[in-house]
C-alpha positions in Angstrom: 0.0 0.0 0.0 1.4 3.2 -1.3 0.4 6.3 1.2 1.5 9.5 2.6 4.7 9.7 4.6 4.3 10.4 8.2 4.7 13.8 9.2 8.0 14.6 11.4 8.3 15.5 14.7 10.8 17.3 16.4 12.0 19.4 19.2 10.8 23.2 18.4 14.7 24.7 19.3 16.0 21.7 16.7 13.5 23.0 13.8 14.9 26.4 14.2 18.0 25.0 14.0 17.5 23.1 11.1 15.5 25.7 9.3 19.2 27.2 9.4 17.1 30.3 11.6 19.8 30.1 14.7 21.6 27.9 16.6 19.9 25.4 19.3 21.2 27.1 21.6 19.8 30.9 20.5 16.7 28.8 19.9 16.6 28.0 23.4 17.4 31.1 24.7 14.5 32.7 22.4 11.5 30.0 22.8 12.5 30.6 26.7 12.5 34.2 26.8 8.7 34.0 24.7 9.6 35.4 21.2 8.3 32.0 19.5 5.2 31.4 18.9 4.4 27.6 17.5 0.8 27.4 15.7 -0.2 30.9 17.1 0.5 29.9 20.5 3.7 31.8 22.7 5.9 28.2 23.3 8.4 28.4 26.7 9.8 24.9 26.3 12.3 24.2 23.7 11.5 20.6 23.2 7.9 21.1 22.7 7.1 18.9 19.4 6.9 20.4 16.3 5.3 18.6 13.4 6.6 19.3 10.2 5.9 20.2 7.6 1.9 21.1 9.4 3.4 23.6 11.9 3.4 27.2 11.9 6.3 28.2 13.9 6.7 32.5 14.3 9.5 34.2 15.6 9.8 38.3 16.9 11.2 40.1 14.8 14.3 40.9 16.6 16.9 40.0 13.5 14.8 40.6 10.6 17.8 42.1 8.8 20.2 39.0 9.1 17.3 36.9 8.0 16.6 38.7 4.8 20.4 39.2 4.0 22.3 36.6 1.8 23.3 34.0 2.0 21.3 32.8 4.7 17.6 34.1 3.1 18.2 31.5 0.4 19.2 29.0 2.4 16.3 29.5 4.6 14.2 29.1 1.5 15.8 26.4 0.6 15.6 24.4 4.1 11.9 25.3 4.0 10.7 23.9 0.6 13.1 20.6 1.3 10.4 20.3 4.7 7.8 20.5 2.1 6.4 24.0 3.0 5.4 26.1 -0.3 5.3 29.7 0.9 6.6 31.8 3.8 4.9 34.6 4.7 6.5 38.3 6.7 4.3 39.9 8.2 6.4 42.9 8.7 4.0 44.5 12.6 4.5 41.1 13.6 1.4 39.1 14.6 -1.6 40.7 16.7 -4.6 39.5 17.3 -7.4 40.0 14.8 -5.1 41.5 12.0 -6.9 39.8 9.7 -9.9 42.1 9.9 -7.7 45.2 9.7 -8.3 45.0 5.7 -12.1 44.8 6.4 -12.7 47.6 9.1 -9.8 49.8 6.9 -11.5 49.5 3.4 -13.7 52.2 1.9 -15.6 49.2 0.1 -18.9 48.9 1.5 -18.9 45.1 2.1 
C-alpha cells in the first residue's frame, strides 16, 4: 500500500535550527525568553514537538535584517521547501490579534 509519509516531529529549538534560523542554543534562549510562537500559541519549552511540515512556527522580529540578507535568506528558503512548505509569509508588525480584519474595518468598500 502506497500512502502519505508520516509527518515529522521534532524538538521546536531543533527545527529552528535546522531551518538554518539560529543555533539550538539561540533557539533555546529565544523560545524561553517567549519570542516563538508555535501554531499561534507563545511556546516556553524548547523541546515542545513540532510537526513538520503542518506547523506554523513564528518568531519576533528581533533580526529581521540577518534573515533577509544573503546567504542565509536563500538558504532559509531552501531548508523550507526541502520540509515541504510552499510559501513563507513576513508579516512585517508582527502578529496581533485580529489583523486579519484590519483590511475589512480599513476598506472604503462597503462590504
Amino acid at each position: 500500500m502506497i500512502g502519505k509519509a508520516p509527518a515529522r516531529q521534532i524538538g521546536l529549538a531543533r527545527a529552528l535550527s535546522k531551518l538554518g534560523f539560529c543555533s539550538r542554543s539561540q533557539a533555546v534562549e529565544l523560545i524561553r525568553d517567549g519570542h516563538v510562537r508555535l501554531n499561534g500559541r507563545v511556546v516556553r519549552n524548547p523541546e515542545s514537538p513540532v510537526h513538520l511540515p503542518q506547523a506554523r512556527i513564528e518568531v519576533d522580529g528581533w533580526d529581521l535584517p540577518r534573515l533577509l540578507a544573503e546567504p542565509l535568506r536563500t538558504d532559509l528558503i531552501r531548508h523550507l521547501k526541502q520540509l515541504g512548505y510552499t510559501y513563507v509569509t513576513l508579516d512585517l508588525q508582527g502578529f496581533r490579534s485580529g489583523s486579519v480584519n484590519e483590511t475589512i474595518v480599513n476598506s472604503k468598500k462597503p462590504l
